[in-house]
LOROVEX-339385 format. One record per residue: x, y, z of N, C-alpha, C in turn; residue number from 1; residue in one letter. Coordinates in pm, 1 decimal, padded with zeros to 6 digits. Example, Ala and Ser with C-alpha at 12.3 -4.5 7.8 and 13.67 -1.06 7.14 Angstrom:
VEXVO     n_east    n_north       n_up    ca_east   ca_north      ca_up     c_east    c_north       c_up   num   residu
VEXVO    01319.0   -00569.0    00780.0    01230.0   -00450.0    00780.0    01320.0   -00330.0    00780.0     1        A
VEXVO    01285.0   -00225.0    00708.0    01367.0   -00106.0    00714.0    01290.0    00003.0    00787.0     2        S
***
This chain:
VEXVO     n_east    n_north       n_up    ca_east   ca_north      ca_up     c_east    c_north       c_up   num   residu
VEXVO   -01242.9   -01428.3    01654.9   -01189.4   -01377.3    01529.5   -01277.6   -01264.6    01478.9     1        X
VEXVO   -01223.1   -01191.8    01421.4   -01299.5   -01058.0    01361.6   -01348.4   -01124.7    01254.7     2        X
VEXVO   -01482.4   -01043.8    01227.0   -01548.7   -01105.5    01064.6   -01457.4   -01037.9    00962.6     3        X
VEXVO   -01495.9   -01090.7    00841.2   -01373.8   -01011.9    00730.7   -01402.8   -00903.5    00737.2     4        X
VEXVO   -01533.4   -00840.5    00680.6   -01513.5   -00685.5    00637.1   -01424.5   -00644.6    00755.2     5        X
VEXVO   -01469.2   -00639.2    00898.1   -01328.3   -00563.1    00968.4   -01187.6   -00585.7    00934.7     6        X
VEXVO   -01189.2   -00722.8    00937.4   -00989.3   -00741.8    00910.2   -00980.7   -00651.0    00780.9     7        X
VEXVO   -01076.2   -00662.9    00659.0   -01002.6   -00577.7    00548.9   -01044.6   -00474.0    00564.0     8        X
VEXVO   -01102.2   -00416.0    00642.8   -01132.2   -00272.9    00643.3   -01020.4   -00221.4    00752.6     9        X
VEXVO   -00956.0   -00297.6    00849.6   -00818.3   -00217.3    00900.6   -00733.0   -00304.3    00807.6    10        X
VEXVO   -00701.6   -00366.5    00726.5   -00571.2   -00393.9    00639.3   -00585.3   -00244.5    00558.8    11        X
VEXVO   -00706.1   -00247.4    00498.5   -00707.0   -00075.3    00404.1   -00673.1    00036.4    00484.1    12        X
VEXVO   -00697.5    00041.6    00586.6   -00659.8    00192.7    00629.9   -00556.4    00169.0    00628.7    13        X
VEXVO   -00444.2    00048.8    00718.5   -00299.1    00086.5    00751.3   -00252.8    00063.6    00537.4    14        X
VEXVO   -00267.8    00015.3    00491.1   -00205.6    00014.5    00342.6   -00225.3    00148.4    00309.2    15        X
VEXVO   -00327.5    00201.9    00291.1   -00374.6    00348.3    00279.4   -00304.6    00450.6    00350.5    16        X
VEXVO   -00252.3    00452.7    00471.9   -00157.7    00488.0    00566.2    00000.0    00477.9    00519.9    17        X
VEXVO    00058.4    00372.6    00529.8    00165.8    00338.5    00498.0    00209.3    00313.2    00410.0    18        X
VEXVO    00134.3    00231.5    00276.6    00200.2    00175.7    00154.4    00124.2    00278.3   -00009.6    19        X
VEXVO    00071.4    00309.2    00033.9    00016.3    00413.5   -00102.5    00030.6    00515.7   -00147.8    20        X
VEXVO    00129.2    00576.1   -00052.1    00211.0    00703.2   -00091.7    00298.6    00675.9   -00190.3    21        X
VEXVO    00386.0    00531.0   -00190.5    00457.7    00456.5   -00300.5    00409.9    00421.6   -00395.5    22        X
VEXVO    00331.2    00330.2   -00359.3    00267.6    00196.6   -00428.5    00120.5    00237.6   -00425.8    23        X
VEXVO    00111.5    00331.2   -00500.3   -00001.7    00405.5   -00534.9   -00031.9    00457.5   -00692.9    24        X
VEXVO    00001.3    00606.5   -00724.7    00000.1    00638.3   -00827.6    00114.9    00612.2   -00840.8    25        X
VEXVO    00219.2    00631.0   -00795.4    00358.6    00698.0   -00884.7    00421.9    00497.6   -00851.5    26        X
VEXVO    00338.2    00433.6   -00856.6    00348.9    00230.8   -00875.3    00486.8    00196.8   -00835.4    27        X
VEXVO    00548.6    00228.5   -00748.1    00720.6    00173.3   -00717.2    00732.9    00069.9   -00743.4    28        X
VEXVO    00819.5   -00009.1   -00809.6    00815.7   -00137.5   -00903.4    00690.3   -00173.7   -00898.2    29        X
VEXVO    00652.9   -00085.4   -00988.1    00512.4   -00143.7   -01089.1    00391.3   -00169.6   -00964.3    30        X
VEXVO    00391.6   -00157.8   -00848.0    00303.0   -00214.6   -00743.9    00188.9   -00072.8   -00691.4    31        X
VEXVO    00087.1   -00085.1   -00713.0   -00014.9   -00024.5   -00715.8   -00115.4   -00094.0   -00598.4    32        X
VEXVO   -00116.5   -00013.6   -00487.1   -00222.7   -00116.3   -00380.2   -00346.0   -00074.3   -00321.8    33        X
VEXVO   -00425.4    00051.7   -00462.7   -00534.9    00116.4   -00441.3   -00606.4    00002.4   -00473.5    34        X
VEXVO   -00648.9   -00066.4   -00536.5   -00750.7   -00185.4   -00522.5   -00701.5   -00342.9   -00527.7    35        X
VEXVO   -00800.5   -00387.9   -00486.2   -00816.4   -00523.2   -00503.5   -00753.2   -00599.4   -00693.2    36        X
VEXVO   -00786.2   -00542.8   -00755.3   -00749.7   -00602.7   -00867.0   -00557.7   -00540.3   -00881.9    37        X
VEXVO   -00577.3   -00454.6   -00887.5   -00460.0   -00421.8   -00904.0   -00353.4   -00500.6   -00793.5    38        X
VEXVO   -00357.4   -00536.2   -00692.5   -00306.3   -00605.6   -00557.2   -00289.8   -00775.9   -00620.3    39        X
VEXVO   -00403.9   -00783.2   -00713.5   -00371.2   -00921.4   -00775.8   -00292.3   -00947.4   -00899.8    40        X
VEXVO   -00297.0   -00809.6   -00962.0   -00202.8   -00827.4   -01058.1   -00055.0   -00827.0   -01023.0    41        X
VEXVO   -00038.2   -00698.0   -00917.4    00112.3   -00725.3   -00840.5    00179.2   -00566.6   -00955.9    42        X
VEXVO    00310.3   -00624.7   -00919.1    00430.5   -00571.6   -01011.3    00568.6   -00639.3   -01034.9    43        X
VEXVO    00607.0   -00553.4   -01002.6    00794.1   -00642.7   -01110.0    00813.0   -00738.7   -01032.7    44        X
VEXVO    00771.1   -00804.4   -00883.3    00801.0   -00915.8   -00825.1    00651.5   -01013.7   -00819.8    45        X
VEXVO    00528.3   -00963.8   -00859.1    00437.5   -01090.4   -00935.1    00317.2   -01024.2   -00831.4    46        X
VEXVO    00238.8   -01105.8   -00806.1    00098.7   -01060.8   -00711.0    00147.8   -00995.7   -00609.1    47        X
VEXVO    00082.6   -00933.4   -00553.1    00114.4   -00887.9   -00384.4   -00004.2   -00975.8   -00303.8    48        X
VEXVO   -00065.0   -01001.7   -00385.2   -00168.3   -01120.2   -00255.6   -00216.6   -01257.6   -00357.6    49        X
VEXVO   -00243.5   -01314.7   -00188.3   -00272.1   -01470.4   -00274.9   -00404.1   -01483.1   -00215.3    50        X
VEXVO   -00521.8   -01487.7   -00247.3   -00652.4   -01478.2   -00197.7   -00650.2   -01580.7   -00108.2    51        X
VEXVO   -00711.4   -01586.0    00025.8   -00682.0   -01737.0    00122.3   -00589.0   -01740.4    00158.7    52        X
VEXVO   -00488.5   -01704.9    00089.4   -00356.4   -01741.8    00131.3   -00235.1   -01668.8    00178.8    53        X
VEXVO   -00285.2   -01640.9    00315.1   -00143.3   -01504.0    00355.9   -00025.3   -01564.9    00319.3    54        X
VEXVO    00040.7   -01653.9    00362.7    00132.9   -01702.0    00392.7    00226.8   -01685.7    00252.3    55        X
VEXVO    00102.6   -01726.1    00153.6    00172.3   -01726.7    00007.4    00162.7   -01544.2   -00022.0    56        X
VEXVO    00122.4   -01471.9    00060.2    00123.7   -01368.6   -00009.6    00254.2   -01275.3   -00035.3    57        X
VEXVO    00327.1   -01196.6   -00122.9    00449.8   -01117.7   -00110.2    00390.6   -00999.8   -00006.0    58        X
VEXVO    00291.9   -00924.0    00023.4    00232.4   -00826.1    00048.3    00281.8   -00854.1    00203.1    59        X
VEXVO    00226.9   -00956.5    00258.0    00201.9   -01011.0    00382.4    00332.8   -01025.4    00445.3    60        X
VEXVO    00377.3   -01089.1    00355.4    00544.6   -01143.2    00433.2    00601.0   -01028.2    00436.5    61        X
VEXVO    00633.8   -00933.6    00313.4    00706.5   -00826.5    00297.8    00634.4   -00751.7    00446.9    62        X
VEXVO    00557.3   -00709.5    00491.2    00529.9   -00648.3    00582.6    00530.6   -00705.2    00734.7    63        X
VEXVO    00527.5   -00859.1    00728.5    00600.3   -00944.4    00828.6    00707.7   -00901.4    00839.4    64        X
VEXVO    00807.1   -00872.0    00717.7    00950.5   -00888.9    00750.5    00963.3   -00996.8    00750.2    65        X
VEXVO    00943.9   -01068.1    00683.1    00972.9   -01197.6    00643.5    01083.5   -01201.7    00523.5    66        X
VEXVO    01208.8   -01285.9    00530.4    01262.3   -01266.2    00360.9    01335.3   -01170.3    00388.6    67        X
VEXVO    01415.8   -01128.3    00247.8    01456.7   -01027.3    00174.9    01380.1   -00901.0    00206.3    68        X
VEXVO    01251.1   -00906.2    00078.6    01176.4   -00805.1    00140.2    01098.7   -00736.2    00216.1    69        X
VEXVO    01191.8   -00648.7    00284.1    01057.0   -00559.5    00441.1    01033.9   -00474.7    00438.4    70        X
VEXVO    00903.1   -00424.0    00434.9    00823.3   -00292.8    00366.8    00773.2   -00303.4    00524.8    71        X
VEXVO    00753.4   -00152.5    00544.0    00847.6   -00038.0    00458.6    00980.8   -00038.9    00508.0    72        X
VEXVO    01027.8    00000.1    00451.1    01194.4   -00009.6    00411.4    01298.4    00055.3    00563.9    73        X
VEXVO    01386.6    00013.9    00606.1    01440.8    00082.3    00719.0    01347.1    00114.3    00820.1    74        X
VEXVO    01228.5    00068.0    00837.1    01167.5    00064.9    00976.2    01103.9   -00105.7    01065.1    75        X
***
């Protein structure tokens, strides 16, 4: 298993990559995923992460493709 700082240091680049052109400044439903706090506050659908807890996370699944929602959208 990778130690954390690596896993979150490639979760940040690909979010930084892929999801922050949206969900950055201009917050697409309210979701902002330049930091850690902001990622816990979430937006119009609640946290985007559950600390410990991928499984519970919207962030995670949505990018699983898990559900309803699959980010990013049409790919």
């Amino acid at each position: 298993a990778l130690p954390a700082a690596d896993v979150e240091s490639a979760a940040r680049r690909v979010i930084e990559a892929k999801c922050v052109s949206c969900h950055g400044a201009s917050k697409m439903a309210g979701l902002d995923l330049r930091s850690r706090p902001a990622m816990l506050a979430g937006g119009a659908r609640g946290p985007a992460i559950v600390p410990h807890k991928a499984a519970e996370s919207l962030l995670y699944r949505a990018v699983r493709r898990e559900g309803s929602l699959q980010m990013p959208p049409g790919k």
